[in-house]
N, C-alpha and C positions, 0 to 999 in steps of 0.2 A: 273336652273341658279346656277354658283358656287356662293361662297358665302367665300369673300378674311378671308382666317386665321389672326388672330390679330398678328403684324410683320411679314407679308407675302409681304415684299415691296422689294422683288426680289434685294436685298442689295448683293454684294459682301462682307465677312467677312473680317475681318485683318486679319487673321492669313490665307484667300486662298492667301491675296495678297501675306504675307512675303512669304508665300513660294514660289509663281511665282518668289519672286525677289531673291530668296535663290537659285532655281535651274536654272533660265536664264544662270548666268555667266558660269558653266560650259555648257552649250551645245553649248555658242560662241566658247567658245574656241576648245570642239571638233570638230566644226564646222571646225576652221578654219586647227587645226590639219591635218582632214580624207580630208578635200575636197582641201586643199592647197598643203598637202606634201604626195599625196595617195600610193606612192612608200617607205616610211619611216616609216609603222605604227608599223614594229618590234624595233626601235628606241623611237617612239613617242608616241606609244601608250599603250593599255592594254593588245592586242594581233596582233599576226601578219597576216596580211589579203590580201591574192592575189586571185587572178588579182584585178588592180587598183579600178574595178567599185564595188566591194560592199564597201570600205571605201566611195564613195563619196556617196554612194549611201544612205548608214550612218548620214553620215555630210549632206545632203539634207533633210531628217528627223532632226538633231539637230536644224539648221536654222528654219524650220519650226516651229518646239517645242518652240525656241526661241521669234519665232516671234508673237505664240501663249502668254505665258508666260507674256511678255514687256507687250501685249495690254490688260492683264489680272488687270495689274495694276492701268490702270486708264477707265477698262469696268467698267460701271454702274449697268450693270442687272446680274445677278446669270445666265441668259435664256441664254444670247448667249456664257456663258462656261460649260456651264450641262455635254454636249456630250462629249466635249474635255476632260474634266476632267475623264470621265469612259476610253475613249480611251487609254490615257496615264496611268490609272493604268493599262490596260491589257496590254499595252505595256512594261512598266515596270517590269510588276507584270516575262512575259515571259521571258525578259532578264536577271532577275536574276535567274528563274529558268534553263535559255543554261549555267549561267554560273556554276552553279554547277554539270548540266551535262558535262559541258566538263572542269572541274577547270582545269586539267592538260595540256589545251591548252593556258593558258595566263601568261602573264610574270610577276611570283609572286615578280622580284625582281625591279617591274619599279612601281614607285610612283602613273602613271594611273591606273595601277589595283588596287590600294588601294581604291581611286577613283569612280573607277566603281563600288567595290564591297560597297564601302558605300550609293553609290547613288540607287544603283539595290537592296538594301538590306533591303534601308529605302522607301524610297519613294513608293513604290507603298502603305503601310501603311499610311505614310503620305498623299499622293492624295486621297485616298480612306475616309480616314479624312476627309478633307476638303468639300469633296463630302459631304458626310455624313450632316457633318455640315452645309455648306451652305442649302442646298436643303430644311431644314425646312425653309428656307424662299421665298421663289420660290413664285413666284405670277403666280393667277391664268390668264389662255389666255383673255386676252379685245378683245372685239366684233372688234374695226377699227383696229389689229395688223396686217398687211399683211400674207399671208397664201399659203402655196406651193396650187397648183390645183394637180388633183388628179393625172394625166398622170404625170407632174414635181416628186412629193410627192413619187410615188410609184419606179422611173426611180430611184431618187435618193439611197433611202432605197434597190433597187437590185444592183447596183452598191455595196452600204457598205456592202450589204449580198456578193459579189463575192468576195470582196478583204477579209472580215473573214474570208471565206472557204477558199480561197488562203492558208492566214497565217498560217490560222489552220492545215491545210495539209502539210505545210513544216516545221513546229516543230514537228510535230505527226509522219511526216514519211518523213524525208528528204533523206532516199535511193531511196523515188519513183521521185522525185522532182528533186534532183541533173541531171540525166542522158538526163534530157528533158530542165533542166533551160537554160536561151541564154545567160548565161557565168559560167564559172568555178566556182563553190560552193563546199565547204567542210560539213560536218555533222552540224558547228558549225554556219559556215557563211548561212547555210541555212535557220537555225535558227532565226537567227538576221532579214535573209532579210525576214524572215515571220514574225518575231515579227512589221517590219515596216509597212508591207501589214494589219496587226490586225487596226491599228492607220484609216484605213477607214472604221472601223465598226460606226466609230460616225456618215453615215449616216442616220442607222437605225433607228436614235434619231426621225428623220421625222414621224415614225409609230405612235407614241404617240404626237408628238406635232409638227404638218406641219408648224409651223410659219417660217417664216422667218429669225426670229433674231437666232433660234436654228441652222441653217447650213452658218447663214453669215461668221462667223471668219471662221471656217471649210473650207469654198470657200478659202478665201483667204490664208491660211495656204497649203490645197491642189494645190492650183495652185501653188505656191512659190516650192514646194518640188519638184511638178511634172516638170516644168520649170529646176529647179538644175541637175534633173536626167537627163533632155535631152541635158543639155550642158554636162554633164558627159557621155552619151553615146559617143555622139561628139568623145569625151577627149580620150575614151575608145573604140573606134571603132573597132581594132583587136583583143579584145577582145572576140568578140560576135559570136557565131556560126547559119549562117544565115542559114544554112539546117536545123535548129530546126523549125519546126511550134510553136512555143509558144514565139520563137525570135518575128514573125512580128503580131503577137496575141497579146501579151503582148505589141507592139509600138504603133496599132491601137486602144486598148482598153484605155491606156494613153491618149490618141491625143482625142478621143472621150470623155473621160470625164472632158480633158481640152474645149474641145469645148461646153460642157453640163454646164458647169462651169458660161461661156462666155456667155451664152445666159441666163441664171439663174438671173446672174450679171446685164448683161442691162435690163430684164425685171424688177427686182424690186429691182433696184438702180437706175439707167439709166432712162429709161422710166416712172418710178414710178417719180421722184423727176421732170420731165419735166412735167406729167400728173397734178402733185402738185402745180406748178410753175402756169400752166396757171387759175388751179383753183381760186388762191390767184388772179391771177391779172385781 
């Protein structure tokens, strides 16, 4: 039997909120930048990124991050931002390091790169803080917390193991990645779009702790992104080269974990609070 540490009451700190509420505002706004105006990012942005779908593809991640962030500030438990929080510093942590592999590709004279580089520069420090910080007070699992089953548990955690490999293989070596991806990537944007695919390694969180509250926001942040990206293929349809196998790999593996998502959701959201319902009554 655990045995709770004294201030082990799974508290969010001030200082994770300020910062949710520090970095929210810029990922609306690049939100609204990459996925609004995706033909304009050598104008609006930090660097300039063609074809249209990796900026939205971009700003689909920001939103999400977003939407992460906002519910960060009035989450109760440490438990359901654990994952996200390590997520976002690998995320982080990678984008700042594309951008000093490719500094010479972004536009040192537009006010966003100033921007980027202070947010890719600090932050992964700063989340890694927080992390740090909060997690001494992490409560340990209670016997009645809902609990992924093992088939759910393990589905999920392979999933977050494919999309790390993903990532990790397109910053690592994005000459093997570019000539097979289902739309046009450069060294840089290959980068980026594996630094977003890292962002589903927070499934793996499941390994060590199957609860439920640990991949709840996760759901909902993944499905929001994944969603974004399919009205962006939409948007971006000539883009895509559909003689790639990894074009309709990559749409059915999407589609599949939005559907894994879906049923995750009504089993123990859904059917869980009707199950509860009838108990009380």
């Amino acid at each position: 039997m655990k045995v709770q540490q004294r201030g082990a009451d799974d508290r969010v700190l001030r200082f994770t909120k300020g910062l949710s509420a520090f970095i929210a505002p810029f990922l609306i706004v690049a939100f609204v930048v990459l996925y609004g105006f995706p033909t304009e990012t050598g104008r609006l942005f930090a660097w300039t990124m063609r074809p249209t779908m990796t900026p939205m593809v971009l700003a689909s991640a920001y939103l999400g991050g977003f939407y992460f962030f906002v519910r960060a500030l009035w989450t109760a438990r440490w438990s359901s931002l654990r994952v996200g929080f390590l997520s976002v510093a690998l995320f982080a942590t990678l984008l700042g390091v594309a951008t000093v592999i490719h500094w010479d590709k972004f536009n040192h004279h537009h006010f966003a790169f100033w921007l980027w580089t202070g947010l890719y520069f600090t932050a992964p420090f700063l989340v890694i803080f927080a992390y740090l910080s909060n997690r001494r007070f992490a409560a340990p699992t209670e016997a009645s917390e809902l609990r992924l089953g093992g088939v759910s548990r393990w589905m999920v955690a392979l999933v977050g193991l494919a999309a790390l490999s993903t990532g990790i293989t397109m910053f690592v070596a994005p000459g093997q990645m570019i000539p097979v991806w289902p739309w046009a990537l450069t060294p840089l944007t290959c980068r980026v779009v594996g630094a977003i695919f890292c962002l589903g390694s927070a499934g793996l969180g499941v390994v060590r702790d199957p609860r439920w509250i640990t991949i709840r926001l996760m759901l909902q942040v993944e499905a929001l992104m994944i969603v974004l990206m399919a009205i962006a293929a939409l948007r971006a349809s000539g883009e895509f080269h559909p003689e790639r196998p990894l074009t309709w790999l990559l749409f059915v593996g999407f589609m599949g974990v939005l559907a894994g998502s879906a049923y995750l959701w009504y089993r123990f959201e859904i059917a869980a609070t009707r199950r509860g319902t009838r108990r009380s009554g």
